[in-house]
DOVOKE-291503 format. One record per residue (C-alpha): residue number from 1; x, y, z. Coordinates in steps of 0.1 Angstrom, whole numbers, plus 5000, padded with zeros to 4 digits. Example, Ala and Ser with C-alpha at 12.3 -4.5 7.8 and 13.67 -1.06 7.14 Angstrom:
+-----+------+------+------+
: seq :    u :    v :    w :
+-----+------+------+------+
:   1 : 5123 : 4955 : 5078 :
:   2 : 5137 : 4989 : 5071 :
+-----+------+------+------+
***
This chain:
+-----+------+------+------+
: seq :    u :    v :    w :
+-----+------+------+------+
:   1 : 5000 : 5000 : 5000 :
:   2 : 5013 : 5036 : 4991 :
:   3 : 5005 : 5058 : 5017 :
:   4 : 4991 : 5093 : 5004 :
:   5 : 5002 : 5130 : 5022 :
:   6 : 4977 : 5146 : 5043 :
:   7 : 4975 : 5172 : 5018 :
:   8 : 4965 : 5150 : 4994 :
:   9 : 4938 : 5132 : 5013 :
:  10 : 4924 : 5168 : 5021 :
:  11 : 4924 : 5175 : 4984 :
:  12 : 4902 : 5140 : 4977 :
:  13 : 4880 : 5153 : 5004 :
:  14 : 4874 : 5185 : 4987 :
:  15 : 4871 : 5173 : 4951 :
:  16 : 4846 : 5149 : 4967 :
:  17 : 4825 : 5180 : 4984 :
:  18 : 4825 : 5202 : 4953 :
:  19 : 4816 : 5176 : 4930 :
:  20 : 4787 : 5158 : 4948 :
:  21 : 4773 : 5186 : 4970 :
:  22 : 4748 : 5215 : 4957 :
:  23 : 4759 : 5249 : 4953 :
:  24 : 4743 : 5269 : 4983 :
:  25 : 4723 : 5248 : 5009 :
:  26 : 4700 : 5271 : 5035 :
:  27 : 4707 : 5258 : 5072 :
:  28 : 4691 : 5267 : 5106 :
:  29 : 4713 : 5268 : 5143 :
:  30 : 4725 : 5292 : 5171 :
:  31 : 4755 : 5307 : 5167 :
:  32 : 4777 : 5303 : 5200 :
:  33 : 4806 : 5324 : 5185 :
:  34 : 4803 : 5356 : 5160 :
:  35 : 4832 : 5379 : 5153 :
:  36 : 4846 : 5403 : 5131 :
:  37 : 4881 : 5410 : 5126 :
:  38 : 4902 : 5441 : 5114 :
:  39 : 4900 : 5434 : 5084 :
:  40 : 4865 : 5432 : 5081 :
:  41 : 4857 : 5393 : 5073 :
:  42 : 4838 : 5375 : 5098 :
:  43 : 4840 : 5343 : 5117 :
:  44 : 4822 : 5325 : 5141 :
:  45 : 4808 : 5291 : 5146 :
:  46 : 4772 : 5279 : 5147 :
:  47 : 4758 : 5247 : 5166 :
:  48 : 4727 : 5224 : 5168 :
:  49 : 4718 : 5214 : 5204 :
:  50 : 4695 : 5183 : 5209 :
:  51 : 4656 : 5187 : 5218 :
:  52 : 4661 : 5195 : 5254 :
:  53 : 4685 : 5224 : 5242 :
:  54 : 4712 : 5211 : 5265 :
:  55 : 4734 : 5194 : 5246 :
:  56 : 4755 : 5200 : 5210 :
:  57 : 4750 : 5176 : 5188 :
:  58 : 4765 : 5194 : 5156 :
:  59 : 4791 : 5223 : 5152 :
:  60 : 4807 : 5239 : 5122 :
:  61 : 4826 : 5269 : 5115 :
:  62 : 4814 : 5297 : 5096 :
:  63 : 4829 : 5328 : 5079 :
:  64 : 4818 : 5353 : 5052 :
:  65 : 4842 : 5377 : 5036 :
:  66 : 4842 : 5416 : 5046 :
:  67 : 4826 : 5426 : 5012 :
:  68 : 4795 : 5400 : 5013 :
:  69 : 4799 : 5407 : 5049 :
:  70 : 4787 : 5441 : 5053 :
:  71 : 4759 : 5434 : 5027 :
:  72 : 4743 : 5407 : 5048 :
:  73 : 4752 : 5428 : 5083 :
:  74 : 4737 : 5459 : 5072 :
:  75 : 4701 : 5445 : 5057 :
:  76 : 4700 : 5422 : 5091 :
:  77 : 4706 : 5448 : 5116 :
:  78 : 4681 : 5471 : 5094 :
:  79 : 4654 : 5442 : 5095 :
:  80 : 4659 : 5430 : 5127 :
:  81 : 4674 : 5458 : 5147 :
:  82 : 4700 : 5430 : 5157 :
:  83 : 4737 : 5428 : 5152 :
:  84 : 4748 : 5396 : 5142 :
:  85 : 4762 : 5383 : 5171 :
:  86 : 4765 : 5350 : 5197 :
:  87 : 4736 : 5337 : 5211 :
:  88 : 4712 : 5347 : 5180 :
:  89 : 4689 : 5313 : 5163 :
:  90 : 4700 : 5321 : 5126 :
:  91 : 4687 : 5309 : 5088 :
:  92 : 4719 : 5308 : 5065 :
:  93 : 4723 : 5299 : 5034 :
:  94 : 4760 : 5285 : 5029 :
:  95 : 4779 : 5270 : 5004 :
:  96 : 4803 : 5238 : 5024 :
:  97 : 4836 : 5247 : 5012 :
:  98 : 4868 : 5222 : 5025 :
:  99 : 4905 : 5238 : 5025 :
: 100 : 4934 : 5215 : 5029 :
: 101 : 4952 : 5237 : 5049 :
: 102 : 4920 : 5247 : 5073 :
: 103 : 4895 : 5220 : 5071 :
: 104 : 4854 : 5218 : 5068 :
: 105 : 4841 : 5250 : 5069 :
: 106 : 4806 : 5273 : 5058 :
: 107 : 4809 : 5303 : 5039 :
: 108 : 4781 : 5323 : 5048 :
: 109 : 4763 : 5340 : 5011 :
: 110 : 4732 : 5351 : 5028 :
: 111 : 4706 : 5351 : 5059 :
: 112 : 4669 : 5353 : 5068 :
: 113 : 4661 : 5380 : 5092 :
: 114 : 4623 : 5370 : 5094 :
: 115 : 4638 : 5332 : 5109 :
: 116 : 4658 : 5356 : 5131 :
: 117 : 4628 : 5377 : 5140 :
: 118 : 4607 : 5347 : 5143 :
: 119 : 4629 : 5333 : 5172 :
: 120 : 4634 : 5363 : 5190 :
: 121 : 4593 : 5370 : 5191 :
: 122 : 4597 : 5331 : 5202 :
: 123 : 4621 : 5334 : 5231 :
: 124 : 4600 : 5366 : 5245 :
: 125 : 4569 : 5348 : 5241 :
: 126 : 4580 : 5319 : 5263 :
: 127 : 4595 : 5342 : 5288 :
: 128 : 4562 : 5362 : 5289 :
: 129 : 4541 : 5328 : 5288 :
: 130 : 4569 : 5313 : 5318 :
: 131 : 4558 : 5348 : 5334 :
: 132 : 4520 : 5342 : 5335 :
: 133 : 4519 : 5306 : 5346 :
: 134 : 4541 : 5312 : 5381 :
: 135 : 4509 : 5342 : 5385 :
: 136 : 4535 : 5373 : 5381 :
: 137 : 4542 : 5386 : 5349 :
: 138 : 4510 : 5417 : 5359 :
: 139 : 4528 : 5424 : 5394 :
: 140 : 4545 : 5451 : 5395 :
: 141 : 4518 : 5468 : 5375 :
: 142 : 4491 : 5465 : 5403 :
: 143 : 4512 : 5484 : 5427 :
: 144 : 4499 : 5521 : 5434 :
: 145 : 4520 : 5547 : 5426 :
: 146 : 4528 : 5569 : 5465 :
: 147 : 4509 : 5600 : 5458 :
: 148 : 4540 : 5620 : 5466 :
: 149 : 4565 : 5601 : 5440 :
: 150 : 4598 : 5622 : 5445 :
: 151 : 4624 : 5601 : 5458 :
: 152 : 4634 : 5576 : 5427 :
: 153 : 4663 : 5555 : 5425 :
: 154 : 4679 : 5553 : 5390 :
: 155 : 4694 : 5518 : 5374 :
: 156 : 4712 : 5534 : 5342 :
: 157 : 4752 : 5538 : 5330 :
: 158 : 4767 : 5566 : 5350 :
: 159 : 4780 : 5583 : 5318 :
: 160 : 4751 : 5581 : 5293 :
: 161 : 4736 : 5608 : 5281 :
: 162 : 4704 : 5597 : 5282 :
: 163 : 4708 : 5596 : 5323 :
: 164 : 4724 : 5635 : 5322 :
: 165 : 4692 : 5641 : 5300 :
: 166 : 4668 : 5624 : 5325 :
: 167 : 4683 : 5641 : 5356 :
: 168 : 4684 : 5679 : 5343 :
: 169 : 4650 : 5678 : 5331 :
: 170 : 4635 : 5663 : 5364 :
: 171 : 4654 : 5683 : 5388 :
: 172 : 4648 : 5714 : 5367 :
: 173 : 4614 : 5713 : 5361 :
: 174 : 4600 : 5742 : 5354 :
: 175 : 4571 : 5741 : 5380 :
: 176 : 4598 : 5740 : 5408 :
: 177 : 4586 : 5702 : 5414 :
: 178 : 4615 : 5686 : 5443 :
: 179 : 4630 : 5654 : 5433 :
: 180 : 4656 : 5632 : 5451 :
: 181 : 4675 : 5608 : 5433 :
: 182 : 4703 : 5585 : 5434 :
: 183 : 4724 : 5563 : 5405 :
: 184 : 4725 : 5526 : 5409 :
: 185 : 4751 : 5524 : 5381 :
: 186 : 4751 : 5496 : 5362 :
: 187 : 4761 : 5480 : 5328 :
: 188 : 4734 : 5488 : 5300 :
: 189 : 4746 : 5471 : 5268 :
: 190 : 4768 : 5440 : 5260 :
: 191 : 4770 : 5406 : 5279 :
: 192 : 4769 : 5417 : 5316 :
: 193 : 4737 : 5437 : 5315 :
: 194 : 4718 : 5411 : 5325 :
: 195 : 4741 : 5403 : 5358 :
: 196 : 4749 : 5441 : 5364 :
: 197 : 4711 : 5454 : 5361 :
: 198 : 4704 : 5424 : 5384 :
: 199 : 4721 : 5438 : 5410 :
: 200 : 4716 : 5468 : 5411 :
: 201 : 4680 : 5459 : 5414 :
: 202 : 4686 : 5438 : 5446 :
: 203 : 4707 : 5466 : 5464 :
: 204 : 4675 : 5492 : 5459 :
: 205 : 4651 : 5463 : 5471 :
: 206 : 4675 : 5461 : 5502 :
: 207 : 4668 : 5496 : 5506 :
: 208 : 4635 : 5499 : 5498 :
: 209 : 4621 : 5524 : 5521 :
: 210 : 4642 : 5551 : 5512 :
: 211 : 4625 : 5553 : 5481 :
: 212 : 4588 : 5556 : 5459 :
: 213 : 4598 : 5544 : 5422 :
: 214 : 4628 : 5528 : 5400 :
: 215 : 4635 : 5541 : 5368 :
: 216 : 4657 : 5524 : 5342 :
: 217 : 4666 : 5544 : 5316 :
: 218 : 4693 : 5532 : 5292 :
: 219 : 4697 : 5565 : 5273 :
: 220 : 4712 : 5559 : 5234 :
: 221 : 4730 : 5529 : 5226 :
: 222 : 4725 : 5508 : 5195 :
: 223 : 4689 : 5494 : 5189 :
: 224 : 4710 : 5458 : 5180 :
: 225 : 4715 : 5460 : 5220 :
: 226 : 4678 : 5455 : 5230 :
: 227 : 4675 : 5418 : 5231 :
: 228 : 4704 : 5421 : 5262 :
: 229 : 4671 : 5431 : 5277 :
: 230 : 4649 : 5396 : 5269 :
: 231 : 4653 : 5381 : 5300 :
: 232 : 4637 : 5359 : 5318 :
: 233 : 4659 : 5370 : 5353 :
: 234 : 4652 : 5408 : 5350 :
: 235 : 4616 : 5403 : 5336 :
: 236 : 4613 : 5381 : 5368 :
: 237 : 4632 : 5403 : 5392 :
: 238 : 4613 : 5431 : 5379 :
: 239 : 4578 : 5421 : 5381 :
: 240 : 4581 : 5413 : 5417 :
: 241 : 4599 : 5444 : 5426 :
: 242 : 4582 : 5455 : 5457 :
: 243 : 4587 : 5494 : 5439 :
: 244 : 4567 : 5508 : 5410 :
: 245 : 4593 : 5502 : 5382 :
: 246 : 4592 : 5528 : 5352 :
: 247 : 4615 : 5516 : 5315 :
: 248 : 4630 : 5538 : 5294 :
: 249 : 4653 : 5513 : 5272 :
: 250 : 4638 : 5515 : 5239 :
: 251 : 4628 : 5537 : 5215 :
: 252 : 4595 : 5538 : 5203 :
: 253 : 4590 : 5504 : 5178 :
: 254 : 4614 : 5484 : 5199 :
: 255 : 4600 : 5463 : 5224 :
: 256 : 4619 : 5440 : 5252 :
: 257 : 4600 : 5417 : 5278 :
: 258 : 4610 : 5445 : 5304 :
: 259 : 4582 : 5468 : 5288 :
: 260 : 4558 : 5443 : 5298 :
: 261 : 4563 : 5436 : 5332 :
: 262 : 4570 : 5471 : 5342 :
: 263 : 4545 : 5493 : 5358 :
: 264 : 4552 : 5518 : 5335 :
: 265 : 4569 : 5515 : 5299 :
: 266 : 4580 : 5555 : 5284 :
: 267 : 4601 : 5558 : 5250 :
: 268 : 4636 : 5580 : 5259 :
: 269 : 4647 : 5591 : 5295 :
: 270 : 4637 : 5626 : 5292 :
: 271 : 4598 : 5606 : 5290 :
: 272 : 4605 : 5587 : 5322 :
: 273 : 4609 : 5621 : 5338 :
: 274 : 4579 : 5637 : 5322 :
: 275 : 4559 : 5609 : 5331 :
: 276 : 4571 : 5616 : 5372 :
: 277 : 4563 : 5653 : 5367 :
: 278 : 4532 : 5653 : 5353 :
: 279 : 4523 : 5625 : 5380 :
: 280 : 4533 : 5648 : 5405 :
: 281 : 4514 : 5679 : 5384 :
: 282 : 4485 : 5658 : 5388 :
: 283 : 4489 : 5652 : 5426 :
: 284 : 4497 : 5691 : 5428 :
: 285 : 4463 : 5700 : 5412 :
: 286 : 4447 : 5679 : 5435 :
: 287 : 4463 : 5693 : 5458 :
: 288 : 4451 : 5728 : 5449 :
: 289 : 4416 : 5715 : 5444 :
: 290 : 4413 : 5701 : 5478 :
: 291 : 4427 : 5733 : 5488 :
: 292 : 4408 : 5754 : 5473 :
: 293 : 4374 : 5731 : 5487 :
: 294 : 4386 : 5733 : 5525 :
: 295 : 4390 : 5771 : 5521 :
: 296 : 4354 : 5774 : 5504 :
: 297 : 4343 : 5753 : 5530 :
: 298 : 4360 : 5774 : 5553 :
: 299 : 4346 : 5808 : 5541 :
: 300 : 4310 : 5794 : 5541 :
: 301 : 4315 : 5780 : 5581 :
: 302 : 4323 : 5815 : 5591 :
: 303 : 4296 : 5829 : 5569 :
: 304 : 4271 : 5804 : 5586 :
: 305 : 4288 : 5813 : 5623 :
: 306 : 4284 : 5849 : 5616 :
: 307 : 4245 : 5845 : 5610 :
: 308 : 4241 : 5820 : 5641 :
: 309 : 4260 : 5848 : 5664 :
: 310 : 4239 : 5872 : 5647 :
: 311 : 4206 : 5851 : 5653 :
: 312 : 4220 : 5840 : 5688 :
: 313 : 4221 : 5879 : 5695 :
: 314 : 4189 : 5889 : 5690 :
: 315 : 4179 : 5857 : 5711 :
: 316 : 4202 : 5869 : 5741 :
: 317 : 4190 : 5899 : 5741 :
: 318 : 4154 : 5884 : 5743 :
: 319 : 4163 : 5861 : 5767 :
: 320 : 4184 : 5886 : 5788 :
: 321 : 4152 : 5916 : 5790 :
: 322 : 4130 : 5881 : 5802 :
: 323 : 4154 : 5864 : 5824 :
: 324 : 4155 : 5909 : 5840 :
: 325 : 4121 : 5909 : 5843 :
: 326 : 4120 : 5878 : 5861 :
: 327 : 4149 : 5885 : 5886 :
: 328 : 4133 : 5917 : 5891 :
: 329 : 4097 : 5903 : 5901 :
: 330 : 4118 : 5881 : 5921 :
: 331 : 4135 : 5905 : 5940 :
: 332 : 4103 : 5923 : 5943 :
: 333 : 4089 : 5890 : 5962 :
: 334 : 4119 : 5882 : 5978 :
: 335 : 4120 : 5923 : 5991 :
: 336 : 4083 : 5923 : 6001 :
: 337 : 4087 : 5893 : 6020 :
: 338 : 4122 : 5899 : 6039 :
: 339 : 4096 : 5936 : 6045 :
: 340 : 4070 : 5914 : 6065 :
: 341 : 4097 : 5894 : 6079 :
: 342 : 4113 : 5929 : 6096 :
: 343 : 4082 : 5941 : 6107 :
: 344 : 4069 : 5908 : 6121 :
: 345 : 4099 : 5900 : 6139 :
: 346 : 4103 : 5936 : 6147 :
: 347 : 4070 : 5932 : 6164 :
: 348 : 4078 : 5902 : 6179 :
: 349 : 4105 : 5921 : 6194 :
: 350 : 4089 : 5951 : 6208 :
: 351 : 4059 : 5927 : 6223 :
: 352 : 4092 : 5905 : 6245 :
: 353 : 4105 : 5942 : 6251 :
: 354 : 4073 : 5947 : 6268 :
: 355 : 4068 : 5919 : 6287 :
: 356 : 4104 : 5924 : 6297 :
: 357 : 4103 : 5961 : 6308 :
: 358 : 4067 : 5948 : 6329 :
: 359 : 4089 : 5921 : 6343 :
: 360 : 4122 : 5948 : 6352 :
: 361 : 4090 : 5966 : 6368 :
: 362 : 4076 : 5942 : 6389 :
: 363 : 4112 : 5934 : 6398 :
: 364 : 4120 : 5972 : 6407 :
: 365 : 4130 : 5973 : 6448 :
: 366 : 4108 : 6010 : 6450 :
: 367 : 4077 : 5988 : 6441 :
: 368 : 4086 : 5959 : 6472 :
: 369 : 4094 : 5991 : 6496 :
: 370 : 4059 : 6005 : 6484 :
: 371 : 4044 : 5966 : 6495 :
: 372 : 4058 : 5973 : 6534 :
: 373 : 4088 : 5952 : 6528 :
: 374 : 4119 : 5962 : 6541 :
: 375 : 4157 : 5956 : 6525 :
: 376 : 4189 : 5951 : 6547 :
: 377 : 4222 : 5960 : 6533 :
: 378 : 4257 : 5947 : 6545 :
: 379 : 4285 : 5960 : 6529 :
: 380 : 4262 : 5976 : 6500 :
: 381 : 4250 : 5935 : 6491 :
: 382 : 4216 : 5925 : 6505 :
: 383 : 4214 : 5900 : 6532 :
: 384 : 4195 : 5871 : 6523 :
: 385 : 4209 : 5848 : 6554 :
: 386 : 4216 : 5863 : 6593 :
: 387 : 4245 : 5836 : 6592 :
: 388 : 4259 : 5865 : 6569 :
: 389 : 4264 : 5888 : 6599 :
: 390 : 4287 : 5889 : 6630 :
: 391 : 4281 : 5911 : 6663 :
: 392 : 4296 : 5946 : 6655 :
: 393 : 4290 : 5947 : 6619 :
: 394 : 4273 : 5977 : 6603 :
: 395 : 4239 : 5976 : 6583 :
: 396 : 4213 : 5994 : 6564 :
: 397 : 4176 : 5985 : 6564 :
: 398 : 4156 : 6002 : 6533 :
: 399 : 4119 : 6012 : 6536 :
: 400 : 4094 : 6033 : 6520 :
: 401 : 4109 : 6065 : 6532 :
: 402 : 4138 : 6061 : 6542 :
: 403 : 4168 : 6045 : 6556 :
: 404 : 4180 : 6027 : 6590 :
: 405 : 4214 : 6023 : 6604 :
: 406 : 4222 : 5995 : 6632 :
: 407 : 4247 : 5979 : 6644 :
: 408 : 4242 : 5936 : 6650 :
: 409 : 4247 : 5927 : 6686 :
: 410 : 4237 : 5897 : 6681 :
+-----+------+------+------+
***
């Protein structure tokens, strides 16, 4: 046997190919690597995974030169919005080309953006459908807004414009509306947005009280970036955040799972903050309404106060010329009476007088010296006992008409 070079069995396998395969052959798969290189071709690799979606069964590489390239990259990010990049379920049509130097290979001639489409509305579709059955894609959206929204926390790249936009048009407002806000920076486009919105979400939840509303506002970038936003861990996160969340990713056609689990879904940043103005315009009018109802309420109170003190008044002054009269019959009565009282008792009075002076009369010692009785004085005191008296004292005997003075012998 005469062994062949390696060359030379790669060139067998290639005549083989060319000469027993068609020209172009249109092929479906995910491609798990897509690049472009300086000098503008493109390479990448595309894969078929089994029916559980866990395991390759098939992988080939693919490349397209830069001319071709940019035809095909241009008409699919036009269609789809989407660069062509890893991760994307693509239609190709490739012609299988075999090098002896580099092996098997596709060469990429054209692609369906519609398949593309059709598996991105797919993917959404089953995250939205996933959503519903655990009960909470709607969540977030039945939360109430706090009536006074003014403290927000902000998920967006620290440099974007769209978040400089966003913050000078709240905090300026025209109607002198006060705001509080604070970044949660985080990665907006490219690989890590999922992971680095993810947590900035969790640090606001930890601090949930400080504030009334999340905005994320992703403020320019390419449209090709939206799909970052199709997933099934922010959507999630999202519609159970315990905050009202409001999304400003997008622009006005472009749609991302996000916009349907958020309470609130506005086209650019510098909506996300017109949107918390006018809600705070409207709580302001209300403000001024109920304002203005508690000081027409007001106005009419005193009114009807006024006309009760009015009518109370006159009735005082009715009551006061009755309640007069009465406490001047009164006194009347009460003066009449205490009148008879006087004079009864006075009478009273004068008739004990009498019987007192008749009594001091009867009692008068000129009266019993006028009977024939006689009073003896000792000392000036009368004697009522002899025992009183001792031989040699001196003592007076009253009568009628005169006196007597006598010495006790015995």
């Amino acid at each position: 046997m005469t062994p062949i070079t390696l060359w030379e069995l790669n060139n067998k396998i290639r005549s083989v190919i060319e000469s027993n395969l068609d020209d172009t052959y249109w092929i479906t798969g995910e491609l798990s690597e897509a690049r472009q290189a300086s000098n503008g071709h493109f390479y990448g690799e595309l894969i078929q995974k089994d029916e559980n979606g866990r395991n390759v069964i098939a992988r080939a590489r693919v490349n397209c030169w830069a001319q071709q390239y940019n035809l095909i990259r241009l008409r699919f990010l036009h269609e789809t919005g989407q660069e062509i990049r890893a991760g994307l379920k693509v239609l190709l049509e490739v012609q299988v080309t075999f090098h002896e130097q580099y092996g098997y290979a596709l060469k990429v001639t054209d692609i369906d953006s519609t398949y593309t489409l059709g598996d991105l509305a797919r993917r959404r579709k089953e995250i939205l459908n996933k959503l519903e059955e655990e009960g909470i894609l709607h969540d977030n959206q039945t939360l109430t807004m706090h009536r006074l929204t003014w403290r927000i926390a902000i998920v967006s790249a620290e440099t974007a414009a769209g978040y400089g936009d966003f913050c000078d048009q709240l905090l300026h407002n025209e109607y002198g509306l006060r705001f509080q806000i604070k970044l949660f920076p985080a990665t907006m486009q490219g690989q890590h947005v999922e992971e680095s919105v993810s947590a900035a979400l969790f640090q606001i939840a930890s601090e949930e009280n400080n504030w009334d509303a999340v905005v994320i506002i992703r403020g320019g970038g390419a449209v090709a970036d939206m799909s970052d936003f199709d997933s099934y861990q922010l959507a999630s996160i999202i519609a159970q955040f315990p905050l009202p969340v409001i999304v400003g990713i997008g622009h006005e056609r472009d749609e991302t799972v996000l916009d349907y689990v958020a309470h609130q879904r506005v086209k650019t940043p510098t909506a996300a903050a017109a949107f918390l103005i006018d809600h705070q315009l409207g709580e302001l009018a209300l403000l001024n309404h109920f304002q203005q109802r508690i000081s027409q309420a007001a106005n009419n109170l005193l009114k009807n106060e006024e006309n009760r003190l009015e009518r109370q008044k006159g009735h005082i002054s009715l009551l006061f010329q009755t309640i007069s009269q009465q406490i001047r019959h009164q006194l009347d009565l009460f003066l009449q009476k205490l009148r008879q009282n006087v004079e009864r008792k006075l009478q009273n009075e004068s008739h004990q007088l009498d019987l007192l002076e008749k009594q001091i009369e009867n009692l008068n010692p000129n009266r019993i010296l006028k009977l024939g009785f006689t009073i003896t004085l000792h000392k000036g005191k009368p004697v009522r006992n002899p025992n009183q008296l001792h031989p040699g004292d001196h003592i007076t005997t009253l009568t009628e008409h005169g006196k007597i003075e006598s010495i006790v012998e015995a």
